[in-house]
Structures are given as C-alpha cells and as structure tokens.
GUTORDREN-104077 format. One record per residue: residue in one letter; x, y negated, z negated of N, C-alpha, C in turn. Coordinates in steps of 0.1 Angstrom, whole numbers, plus 5000, padded with zeros to 4 digits. Each point is the difference from the previous one (the first is absolute). Example, Ala and Ser with C-alpha at 12.3 -4.5 7.8 and 13.67 -1.06 7.14 Angstrom:
A513250574922499149885000500949885000 S499649895007500949895000499249894992 
// end
This chain:
X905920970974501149914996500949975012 X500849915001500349935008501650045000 X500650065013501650024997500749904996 X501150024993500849854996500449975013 X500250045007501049945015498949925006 X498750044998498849895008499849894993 X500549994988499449874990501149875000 X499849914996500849895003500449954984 X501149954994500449944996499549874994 X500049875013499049904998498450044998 X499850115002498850024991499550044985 X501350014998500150014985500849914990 X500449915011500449864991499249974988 X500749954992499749964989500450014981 X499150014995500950064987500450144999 X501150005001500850205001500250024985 X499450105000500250054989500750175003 X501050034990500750085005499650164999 X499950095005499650144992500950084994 X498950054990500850054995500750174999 X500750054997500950105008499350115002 X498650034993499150105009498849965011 X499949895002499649985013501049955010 X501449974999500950005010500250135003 X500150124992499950125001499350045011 X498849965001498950045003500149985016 X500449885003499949955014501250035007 X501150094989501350045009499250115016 X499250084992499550085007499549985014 X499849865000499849905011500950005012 X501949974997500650005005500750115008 X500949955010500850135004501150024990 X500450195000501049994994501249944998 X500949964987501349925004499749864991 X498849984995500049924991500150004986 X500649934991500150054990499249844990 X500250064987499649834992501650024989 X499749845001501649974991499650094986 X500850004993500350044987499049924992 X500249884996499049884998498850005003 X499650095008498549975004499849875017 X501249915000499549905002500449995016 X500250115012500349975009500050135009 X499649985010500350135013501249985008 X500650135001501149975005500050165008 X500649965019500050085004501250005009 X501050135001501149985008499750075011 X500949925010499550095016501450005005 X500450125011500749985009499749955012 X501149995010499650035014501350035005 X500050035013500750045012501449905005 X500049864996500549865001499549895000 X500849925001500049874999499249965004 X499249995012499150005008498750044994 X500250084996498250084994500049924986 X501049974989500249974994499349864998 X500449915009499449865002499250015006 X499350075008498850005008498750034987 X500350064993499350014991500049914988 X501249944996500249894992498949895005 X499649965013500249905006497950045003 X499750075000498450035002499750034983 X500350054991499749984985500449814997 X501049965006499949804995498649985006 X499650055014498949965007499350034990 X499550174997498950004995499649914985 X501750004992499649954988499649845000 X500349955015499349835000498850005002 X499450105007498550005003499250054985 X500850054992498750074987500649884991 X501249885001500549894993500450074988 X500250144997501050084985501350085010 X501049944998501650025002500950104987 X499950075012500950134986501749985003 X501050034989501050035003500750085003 X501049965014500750085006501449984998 X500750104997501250085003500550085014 X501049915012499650135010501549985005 X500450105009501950055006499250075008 X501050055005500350035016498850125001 X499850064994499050125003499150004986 X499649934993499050024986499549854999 X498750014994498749904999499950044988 X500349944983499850034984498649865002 X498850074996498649885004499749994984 X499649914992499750014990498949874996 X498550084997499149914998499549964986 X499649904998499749964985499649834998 X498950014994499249905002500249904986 X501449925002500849914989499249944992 X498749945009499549904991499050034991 X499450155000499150104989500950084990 X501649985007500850064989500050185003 X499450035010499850135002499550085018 X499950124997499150045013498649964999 X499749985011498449965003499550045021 X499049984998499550075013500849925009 X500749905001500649945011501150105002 X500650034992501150094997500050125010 X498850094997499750105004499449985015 X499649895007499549985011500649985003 X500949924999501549975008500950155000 X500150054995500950145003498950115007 X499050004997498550095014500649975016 X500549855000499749935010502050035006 X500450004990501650045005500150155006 X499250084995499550135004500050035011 X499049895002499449985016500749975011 X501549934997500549955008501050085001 X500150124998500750144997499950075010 
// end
C-alpha cells in the first residue's frame, strides 16, 4: 500500500464519497500525532505551534503551496505563533482520502 503522503489528490478526483467513521478511524493511524476528527465526523483538524511569526508563516505559506499543487485547500486559522489546519472535503459533505492525504503531506512539511 501506498503512503498517503506519496499519493496525490488529482488522482482521486472525482465522485467523493465520504467515509464513514470506522474507516476514517482507520487511516488516523496513518497520521502524525495531533490530529483529531470533528465531533461530526466531517473534518480533520490539527493545531500546531511554533517559535514566531516567522516559522508561523513560513509554514502557512509551503501548506498554500502544497494545497495548490494537490488543488484541496484546507482551513486556516493562524497568529503570531499557531497554525489551527482543518481539512474536509465540502463537496462529499464529509472526510474522504483527499482529506487524509492532504494532512500525510502537512506531516511532511513538519
């Protein structure tokens, strides 16, 4: 099997269908610690520090990169030393592997 951080996004275009809460379960295992899923089912959300301002947007600013290259945009929350990342794939109404590949790949940029 294929790590989520090697897999792409546009390769899974198409009809999303969302999972459901024991196979999102499933692929947390996947992740680095620090992720959680919403209450809902319907979203990953991960809070991060850093050191300042500087580390703060240097990292803001390589997750816009990476989320233009996989074309799935998560929401951010960010101040002077914290990055709140939160992924969720709107138009399946839920988590789906974009979800989860996109936070593998925030991992990465860790």
């Amino acid at each position: 099997m294929t790590d989520l951080k090697d897999r792409s996004c546009k390769r899974c275009a198409g009809a999303d269908v969302p999972y459901t809460a024991d196979e999102a379960r499933s692929l947390m295992g996947q992740l680095d610690e620090g992720w959680t899923v919403a209450r809902d089912g319907k979203a990953l959300r991960r809070e991060l520090r850093f050191p300042d301002f500087y580390h703060t947007m240097s990292f803001a600013n390589a997750l816009a990169h990476l989320a233009n290259v996989e074309d799935h945009h998560p929401d951010l929350e960010l101040g002077y030393n914290y990055c709140n990342v939160v992924f969720s794939t709107h138009d399946a109404g839920g988590l789906t592997e974009k979800d989860f590949i996109c936070a593998a790949k925030t991992d990465a940029l860790l």
